[in-house]
KEVEX-577020 format. One record per residue (C-alpha): residue number from 1; residue in three letters; chain; z, x, y. Coordinates in steps of 0.1 Angstrom, whole numbers. Each point is the difference from the previous one (the first is absolute). Layout:
PT  resi  resn  chain      z      x      y
PT   NUM   ALA      A      Z      X      Y
...
This chain:
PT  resi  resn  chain      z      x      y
PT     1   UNK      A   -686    -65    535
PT     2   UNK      A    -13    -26    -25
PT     3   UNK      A     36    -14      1
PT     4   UNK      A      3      3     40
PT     5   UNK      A    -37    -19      3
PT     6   UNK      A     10    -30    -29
PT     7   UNK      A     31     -8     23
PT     8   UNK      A    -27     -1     28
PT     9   UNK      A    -28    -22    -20
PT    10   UNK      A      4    -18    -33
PT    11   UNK      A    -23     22    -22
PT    12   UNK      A      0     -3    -39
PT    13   UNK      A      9     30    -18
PT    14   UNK      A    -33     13    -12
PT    15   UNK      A    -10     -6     39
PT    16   UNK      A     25     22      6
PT    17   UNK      A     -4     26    -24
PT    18   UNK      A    -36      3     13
PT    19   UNK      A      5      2     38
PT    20   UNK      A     27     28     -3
PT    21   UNK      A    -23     20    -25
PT    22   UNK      A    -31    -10     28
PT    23   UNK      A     21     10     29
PT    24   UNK      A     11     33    -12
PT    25   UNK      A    -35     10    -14
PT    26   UNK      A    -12     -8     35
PT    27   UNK      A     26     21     15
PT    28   UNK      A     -9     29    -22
PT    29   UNK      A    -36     -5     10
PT    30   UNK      A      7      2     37
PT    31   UNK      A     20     28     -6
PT    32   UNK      A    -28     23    -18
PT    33   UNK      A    -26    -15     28
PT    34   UNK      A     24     20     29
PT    35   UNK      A      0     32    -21
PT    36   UNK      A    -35     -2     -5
PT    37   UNK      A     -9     -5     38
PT    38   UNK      A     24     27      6
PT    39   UNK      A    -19     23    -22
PT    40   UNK      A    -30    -10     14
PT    41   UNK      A     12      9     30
PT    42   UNK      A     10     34    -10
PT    43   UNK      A    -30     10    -12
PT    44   UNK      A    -20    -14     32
PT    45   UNK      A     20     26     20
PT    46   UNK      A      7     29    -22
PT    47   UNK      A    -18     -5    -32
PT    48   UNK      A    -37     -5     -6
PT    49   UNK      A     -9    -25     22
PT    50   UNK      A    -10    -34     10
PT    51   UNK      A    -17     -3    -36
PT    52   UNK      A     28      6    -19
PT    53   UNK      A     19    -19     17
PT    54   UNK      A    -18    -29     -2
PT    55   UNK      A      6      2    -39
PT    56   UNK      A     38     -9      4
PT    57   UNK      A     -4    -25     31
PT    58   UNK      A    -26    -20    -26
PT    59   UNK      A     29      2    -27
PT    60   UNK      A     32    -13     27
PT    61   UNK      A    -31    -27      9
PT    62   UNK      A     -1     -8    -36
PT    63   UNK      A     38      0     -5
PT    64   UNK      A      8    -20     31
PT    65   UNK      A    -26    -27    -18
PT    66   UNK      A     17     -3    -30
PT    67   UNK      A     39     -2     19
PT    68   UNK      A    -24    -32     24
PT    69   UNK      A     -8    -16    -36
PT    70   UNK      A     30      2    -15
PT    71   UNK      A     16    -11     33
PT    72   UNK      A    -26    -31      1
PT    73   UNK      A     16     -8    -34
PT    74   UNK      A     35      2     10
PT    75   UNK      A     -8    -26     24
PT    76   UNK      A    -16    -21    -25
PT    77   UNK      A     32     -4    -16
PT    78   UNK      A     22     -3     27
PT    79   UNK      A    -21    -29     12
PT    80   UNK      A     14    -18    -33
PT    81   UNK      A     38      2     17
PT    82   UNK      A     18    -27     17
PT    83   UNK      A     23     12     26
PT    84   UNK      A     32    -22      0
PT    85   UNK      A     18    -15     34
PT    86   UNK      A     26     20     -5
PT    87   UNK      A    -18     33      2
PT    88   UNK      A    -22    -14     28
PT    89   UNK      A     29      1     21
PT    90   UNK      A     15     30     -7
PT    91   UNK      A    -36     19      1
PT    92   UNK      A      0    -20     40
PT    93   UNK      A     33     16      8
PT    94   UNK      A     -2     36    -13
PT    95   UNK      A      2     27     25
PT    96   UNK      A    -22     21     -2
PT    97   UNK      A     10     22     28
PT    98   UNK      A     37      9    -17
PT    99   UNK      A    -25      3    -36
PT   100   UNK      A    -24     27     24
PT   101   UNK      A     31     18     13
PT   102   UNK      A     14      1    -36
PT   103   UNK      A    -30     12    -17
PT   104   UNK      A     -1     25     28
PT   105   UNK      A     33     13     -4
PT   106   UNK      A     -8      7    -41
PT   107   UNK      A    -28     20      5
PT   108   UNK      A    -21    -32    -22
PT   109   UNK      A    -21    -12     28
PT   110   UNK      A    -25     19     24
PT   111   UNK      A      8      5     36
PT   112   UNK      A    -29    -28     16
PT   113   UNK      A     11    -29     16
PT   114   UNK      A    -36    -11      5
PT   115   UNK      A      1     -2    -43
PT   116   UNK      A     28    -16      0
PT   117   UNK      A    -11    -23     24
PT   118   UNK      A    -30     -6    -19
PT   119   UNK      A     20     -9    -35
PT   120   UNK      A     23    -20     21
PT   121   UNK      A    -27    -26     11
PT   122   UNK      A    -15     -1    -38
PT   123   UNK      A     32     -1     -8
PT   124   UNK      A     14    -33     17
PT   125   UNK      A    -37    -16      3
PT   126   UNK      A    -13      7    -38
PT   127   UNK      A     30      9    -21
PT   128   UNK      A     -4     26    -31
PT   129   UNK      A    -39    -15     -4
PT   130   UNK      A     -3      7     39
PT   131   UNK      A     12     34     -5
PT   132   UNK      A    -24      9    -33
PT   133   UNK      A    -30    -13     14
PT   134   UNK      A      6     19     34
PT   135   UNK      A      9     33    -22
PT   136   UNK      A    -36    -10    -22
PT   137   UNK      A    -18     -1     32
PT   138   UNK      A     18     31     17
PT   139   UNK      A    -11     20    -33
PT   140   UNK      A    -38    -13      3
PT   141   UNK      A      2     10     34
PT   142   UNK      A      6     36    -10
PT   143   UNK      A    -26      1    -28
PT   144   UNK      A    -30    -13     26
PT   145   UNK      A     11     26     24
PT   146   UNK      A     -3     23    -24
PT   147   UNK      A    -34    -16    -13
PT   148   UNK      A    -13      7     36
PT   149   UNK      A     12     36      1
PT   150   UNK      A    -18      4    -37
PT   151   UNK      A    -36    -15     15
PT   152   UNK      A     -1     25     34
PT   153   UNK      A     16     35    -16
PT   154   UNK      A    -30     15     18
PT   155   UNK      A     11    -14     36
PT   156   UNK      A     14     24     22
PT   157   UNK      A     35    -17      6
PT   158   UNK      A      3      0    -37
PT   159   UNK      A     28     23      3
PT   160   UNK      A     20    -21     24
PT   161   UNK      A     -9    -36    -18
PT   162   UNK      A     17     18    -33
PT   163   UNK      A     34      8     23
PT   164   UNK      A     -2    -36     10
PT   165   UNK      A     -1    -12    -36
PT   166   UNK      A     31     20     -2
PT   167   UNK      A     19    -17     20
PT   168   UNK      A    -10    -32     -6
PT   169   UNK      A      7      8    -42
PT   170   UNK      A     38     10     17
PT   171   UNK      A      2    -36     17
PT   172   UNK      A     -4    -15    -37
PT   173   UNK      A     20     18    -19
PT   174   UNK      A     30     -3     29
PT   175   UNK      A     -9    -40      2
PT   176   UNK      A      5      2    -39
PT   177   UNK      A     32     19      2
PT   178   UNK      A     13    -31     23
PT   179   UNK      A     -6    -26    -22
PT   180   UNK      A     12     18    -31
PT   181   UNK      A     31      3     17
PT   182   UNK      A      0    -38     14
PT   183   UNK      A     -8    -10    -35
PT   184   UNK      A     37     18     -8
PT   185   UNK      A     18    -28     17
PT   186   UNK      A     14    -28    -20
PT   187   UNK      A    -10    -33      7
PT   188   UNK      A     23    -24     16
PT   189   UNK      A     25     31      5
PT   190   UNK      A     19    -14     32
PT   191   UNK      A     10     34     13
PT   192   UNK      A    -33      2     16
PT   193   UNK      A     -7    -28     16
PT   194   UNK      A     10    -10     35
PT   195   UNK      A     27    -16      9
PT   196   UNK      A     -1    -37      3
PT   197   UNK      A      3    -11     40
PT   198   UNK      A    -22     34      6
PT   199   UNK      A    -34      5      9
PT   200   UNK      A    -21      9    -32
């Protein structure tokens, strides 16, 4: 990925170093937060209750912090990159329906073209910065829901809030699966871009 992402921006090597070891201690963070909120949701409806449960949402709230901070500092360095013409164009002409269809057919990308949609526009309008700072804020999204859900256990729809949370933890984790597998795609690779006389 680090290799992938230099071909993308201009990063130094110690820049590089850090945003893989960032990225994939983020990605290990958002993938404890979904078991946790999984278990929490276990015990909600078979276990010992609301109050227990509340014990693992607080710990996927606290994990889906840390994946946002070490997100915001991904960022940081990617804000250091210079993107060069050449990848400009090619980034303008990729098609992203052929790379949906694609990641579809190997099982690496989540069936939701309202995601894909989503990384689409980061994609074309923000480039890899785009993209992190949308993941950071899609992952602080999660955490404040989950906040809210922590400061009204005692409400009635407690139950239902909780199932909600679920789902929503699901939409992160399936966002994050597209753009690890975007992030796959070598830069400048003209196999996936659209043909020239074609509309992008």
């Amino acid at each position: 990925m680090s290799a992938v992402c230099n071909k993308y921006l201009s990063l130094s090597a110690e820049d590089l170093r850090d945003k893989k070891q960032l990225a994939q201690a983020a990605g290990t963070e958002l993938t404890a937060a979904s078991s946790e909120v999984c278990r929490a949701l276990e015990l909600a409806e078979h276990g010992d209750g609301l109050a227990a449960a509340s014990v693992y949402a607080a710990a996927a709230k606290d994990r889906l912090g840390a994946a946002a901070r070490m997100l915001a500092q991904v960022a940081d360095i990617l804000a250091t990159g210079t993107l060069t013409a050449e990848t400009a164009a090619w980034a303008g002409r990729l098609d992203y329906d052929r790379l949906y269809r694609s990641g579809l057919s190997l099982g690496q990308v989540p069936h939701s073209a309202e995601l894909w949609q989503a990384f689409t526009w980061q994609a074309r309008t923000g480039g890899p910065l785009g993209i992190c700072h949308d993941m950071r804020e899609r992952t602080l999204a999660v955490a404040v829901l989950i906040g809210d859900w922590l400061e009204r256990t005692d409400d009635a729809a407690a139950d239902t809030a909780l199932t909600r949370i679920q789902s929503a933890m699901a939409d992160l984790a399936a966002y994050a699966q597209i753009v690890a597998f975007a992030n796959k795609v070598e830069p400048r690779d003209p196999a996936w871009v659209v043909p020239q006389g074609t509309a992008a």
